[in-house]
C-alpha positions in Angstrom: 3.9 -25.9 -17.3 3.6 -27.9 -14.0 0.8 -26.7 -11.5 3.5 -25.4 -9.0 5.0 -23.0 -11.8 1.6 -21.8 -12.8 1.0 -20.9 -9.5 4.3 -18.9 -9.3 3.5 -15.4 -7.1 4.7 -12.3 -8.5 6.2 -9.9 -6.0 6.1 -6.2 -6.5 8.1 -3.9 -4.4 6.7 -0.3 -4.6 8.2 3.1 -2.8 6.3 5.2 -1.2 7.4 8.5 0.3 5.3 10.9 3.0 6.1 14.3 3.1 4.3 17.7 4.0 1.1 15.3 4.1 1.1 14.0 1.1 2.2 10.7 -0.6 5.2 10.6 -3.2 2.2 9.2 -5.5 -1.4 9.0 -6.3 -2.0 5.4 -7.9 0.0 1.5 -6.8 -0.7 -0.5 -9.7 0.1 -4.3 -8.9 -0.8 -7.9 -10.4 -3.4 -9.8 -8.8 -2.6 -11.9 -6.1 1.4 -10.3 -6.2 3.3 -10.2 -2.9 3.7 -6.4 -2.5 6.3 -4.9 -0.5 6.1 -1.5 0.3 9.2 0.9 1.2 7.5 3.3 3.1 9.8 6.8 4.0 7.8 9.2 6.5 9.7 12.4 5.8 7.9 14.4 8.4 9.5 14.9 11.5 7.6 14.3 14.3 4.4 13.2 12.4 3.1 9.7 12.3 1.3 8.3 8.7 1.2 5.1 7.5 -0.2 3.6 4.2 -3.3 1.1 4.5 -5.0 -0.5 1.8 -8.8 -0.6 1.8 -11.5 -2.3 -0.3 -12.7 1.1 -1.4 -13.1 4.9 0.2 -15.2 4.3 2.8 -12.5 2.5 5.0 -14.7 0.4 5.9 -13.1 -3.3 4.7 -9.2 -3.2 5.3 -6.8 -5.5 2.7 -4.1 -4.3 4.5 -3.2 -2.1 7.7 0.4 -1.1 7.9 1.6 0.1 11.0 1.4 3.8 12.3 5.2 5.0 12.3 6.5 8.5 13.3 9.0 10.3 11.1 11.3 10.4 10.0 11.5 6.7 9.5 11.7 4.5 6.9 9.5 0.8 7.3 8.9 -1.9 5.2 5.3 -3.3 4.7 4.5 -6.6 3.2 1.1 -8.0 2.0 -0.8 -9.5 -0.9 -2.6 -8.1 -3.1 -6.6 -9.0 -3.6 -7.3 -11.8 -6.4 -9.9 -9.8 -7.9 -8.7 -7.4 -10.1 -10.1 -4.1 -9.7 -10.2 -0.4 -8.2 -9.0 -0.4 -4.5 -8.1 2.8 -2.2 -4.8 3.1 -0.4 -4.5 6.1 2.5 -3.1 7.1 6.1 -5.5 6.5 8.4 -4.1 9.3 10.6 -4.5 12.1 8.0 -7.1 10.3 5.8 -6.8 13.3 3.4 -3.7 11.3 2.4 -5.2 9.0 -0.3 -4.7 7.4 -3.8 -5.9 4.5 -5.8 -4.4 1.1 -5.5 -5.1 -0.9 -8.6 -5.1 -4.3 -8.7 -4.5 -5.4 -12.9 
């Protein structure tokens, strides 16, 4: 396999709904390292959400910050994913009750 093959980036496109403030799903599992496209539909009229990955709960370390997009609306996000496999936290930072886990395999 040459080196340019084994580098080859996987690309994942995951959709993601909000509706009544909640996400269409509590865990994003994607490959390390994937380009991840997101198909974000915010089904609540006159609401904004969006979906933002973070390093872990606190919100303190972002991987990625989509933009802020009042419904309805559909968007399309596009990011990649942390090398490090692990546990990471995915919410809306307007309603942070809005939450899951983004796992990185």
């Amino acid at each position: 396999m040459t080196p340019e093959a084994a580098r080859a980036v996987a690309r994942v496109t995951v959709a993601i709904a909000a509706e009544n403030f909640g996400f269409s799903t509590e865990i994003i599992t994607v490959p390390a390292g994937a380009e991840v496209t997101i198909e974000f539909d915010n089904r609540d009229d006159g609401v904004p959400h969006n979906v933002a990955v973070y390093t872990d709960s606190s919100a303190a370390e972002a991987i990625f910050v989509g933009e802020i997009v009042t419904g309805p609306v559909r968007t399309t996000y596009t990011f990649t994913a942390p090398e490090t496999p692990g546990n990471y936290f995915f919410r809306c930072d307007v309603h942070p009750a809005m939450h899951g886990a983004f796992i990185v395999a």
